[in-house]
C-alpha positions as CSV (number, residue, x, y, z in Angstrom):
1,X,0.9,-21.9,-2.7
2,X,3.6,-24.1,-2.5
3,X,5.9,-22.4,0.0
4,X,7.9,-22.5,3.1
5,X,5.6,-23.9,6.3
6,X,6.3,-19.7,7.9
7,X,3.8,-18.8,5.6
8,X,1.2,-18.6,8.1
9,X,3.5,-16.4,10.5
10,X,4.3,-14.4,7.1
11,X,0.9,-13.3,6.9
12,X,0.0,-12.8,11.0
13,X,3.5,-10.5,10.5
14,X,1.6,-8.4,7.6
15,X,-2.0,-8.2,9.6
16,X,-0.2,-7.4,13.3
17,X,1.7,-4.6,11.3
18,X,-1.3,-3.3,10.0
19,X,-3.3,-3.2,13.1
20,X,0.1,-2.2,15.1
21,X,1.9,0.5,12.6
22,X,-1.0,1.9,10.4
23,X,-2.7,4.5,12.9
24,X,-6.4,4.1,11.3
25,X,-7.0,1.1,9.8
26,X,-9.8,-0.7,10.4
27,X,-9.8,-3.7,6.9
28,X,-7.1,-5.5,6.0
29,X,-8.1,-7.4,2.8
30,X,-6.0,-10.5,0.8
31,X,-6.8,-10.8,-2.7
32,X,-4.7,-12.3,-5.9
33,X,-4.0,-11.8,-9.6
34,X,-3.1,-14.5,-11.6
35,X,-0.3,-13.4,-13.9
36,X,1.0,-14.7,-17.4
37,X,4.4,-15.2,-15.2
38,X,2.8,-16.0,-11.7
39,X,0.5,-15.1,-9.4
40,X,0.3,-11.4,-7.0
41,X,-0.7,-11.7,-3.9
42,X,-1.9,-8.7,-2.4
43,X,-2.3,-7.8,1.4
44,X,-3.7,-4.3,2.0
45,X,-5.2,-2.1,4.6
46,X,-6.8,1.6,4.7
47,X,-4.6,2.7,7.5
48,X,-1.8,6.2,7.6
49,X,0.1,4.1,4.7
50,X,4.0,4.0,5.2
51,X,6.2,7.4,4.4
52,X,9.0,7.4,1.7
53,X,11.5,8.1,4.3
54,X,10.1,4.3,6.1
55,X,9.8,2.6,2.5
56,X,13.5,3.3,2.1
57,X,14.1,0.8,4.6
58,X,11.4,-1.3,5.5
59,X,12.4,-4.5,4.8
60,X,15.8,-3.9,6.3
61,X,16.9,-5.6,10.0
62,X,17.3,-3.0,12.4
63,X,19.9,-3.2,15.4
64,X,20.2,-1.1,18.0
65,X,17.5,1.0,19.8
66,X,14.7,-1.5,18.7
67,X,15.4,-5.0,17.0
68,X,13.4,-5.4,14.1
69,X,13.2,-8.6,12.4
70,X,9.3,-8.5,10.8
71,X,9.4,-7.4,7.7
72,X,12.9,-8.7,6.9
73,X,12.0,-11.3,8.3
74,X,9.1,-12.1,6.0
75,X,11.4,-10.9,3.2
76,X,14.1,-13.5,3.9
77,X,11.4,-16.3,4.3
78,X,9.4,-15.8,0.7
79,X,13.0,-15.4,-0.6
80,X,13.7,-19.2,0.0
81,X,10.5,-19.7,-1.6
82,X,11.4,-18.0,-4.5
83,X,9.0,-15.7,-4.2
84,X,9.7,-11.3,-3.9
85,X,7.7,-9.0,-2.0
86,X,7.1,-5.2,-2.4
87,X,5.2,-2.6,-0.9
88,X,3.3,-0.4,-3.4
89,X,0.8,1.7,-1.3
90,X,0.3,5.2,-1.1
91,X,1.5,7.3,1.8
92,X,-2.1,8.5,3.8
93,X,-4.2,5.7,2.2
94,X,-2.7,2.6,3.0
95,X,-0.4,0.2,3.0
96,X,-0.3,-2.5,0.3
97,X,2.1,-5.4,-0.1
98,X,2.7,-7.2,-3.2
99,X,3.8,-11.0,-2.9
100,X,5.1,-12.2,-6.3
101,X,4.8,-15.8,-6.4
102,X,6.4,-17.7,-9.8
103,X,4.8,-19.2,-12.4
104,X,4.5,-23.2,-11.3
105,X,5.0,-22.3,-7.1
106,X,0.6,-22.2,-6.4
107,X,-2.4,-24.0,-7.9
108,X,-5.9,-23.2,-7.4
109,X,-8.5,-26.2,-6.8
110,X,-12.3,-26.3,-6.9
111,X,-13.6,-26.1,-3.5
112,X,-15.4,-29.5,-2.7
113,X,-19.0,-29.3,-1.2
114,X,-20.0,-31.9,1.5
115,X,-22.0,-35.1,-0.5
116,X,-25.2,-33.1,1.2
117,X,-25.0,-29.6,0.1
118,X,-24.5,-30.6,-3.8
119,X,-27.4,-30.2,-5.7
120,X,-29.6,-32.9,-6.6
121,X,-32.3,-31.2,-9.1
122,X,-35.9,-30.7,-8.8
């Protein structure tokens, strides 16, 4: 992905609230669809899941009792990236976050092997 150098704190920001906010989980998987306009990346976990009443306002920055800058926080940062993120789970079996990233912002290579792990017939 071609993207802002946060990424990396993007994605500690959507394991931490996993392991801090969702109760039960105990995976967190990453995985990705390649779309005809993009590519989803999805981050997910099998915790309590996020109620309406939260979704609402998740990605918002909260000021007051508690200063919350996560989420919108990770919102803000794929925005300069040009990239949208979503959350799509279901309350009670998970969370799930959907990173939209456009058509022309990732690439996927062909992992190299080391010269003596390749295979050099019979």
């Amino acid at each position: 992905m071609y993207s802002d150098p946060l990424i990396e704190k993007i994605f500690a920001n959507l394991i931490e609230n996993a392991v801090r906010h969702g109760k039960t989980t105990t995976r967190i998987t990453f995985s990705c669809k390649e779309m005809v306009d993009g590519l989803i990346l999805i981050c997910e976990d099998d915790g309590a899941g996020i109620s309406p009443k939260d979704k609402a306002r998740l990605f918002d920055r909260s000021v007051g009792e508690k200063i919350r800058f996560g989420l919108f926080f990770v919102r803000e940062c794929l925005t300069l990236s040009g990239m949208t993120i979503a959350e799509t789970g279901k309350p009670g079996k998970g969370a799930r976050f959907e990173i939209a990233v456009p058509k022309g912002a990732f690439r996927f290579t062909v992992p190299r092997l080391p010269d003596d792990a390749r295979y050099r017939g019979p």
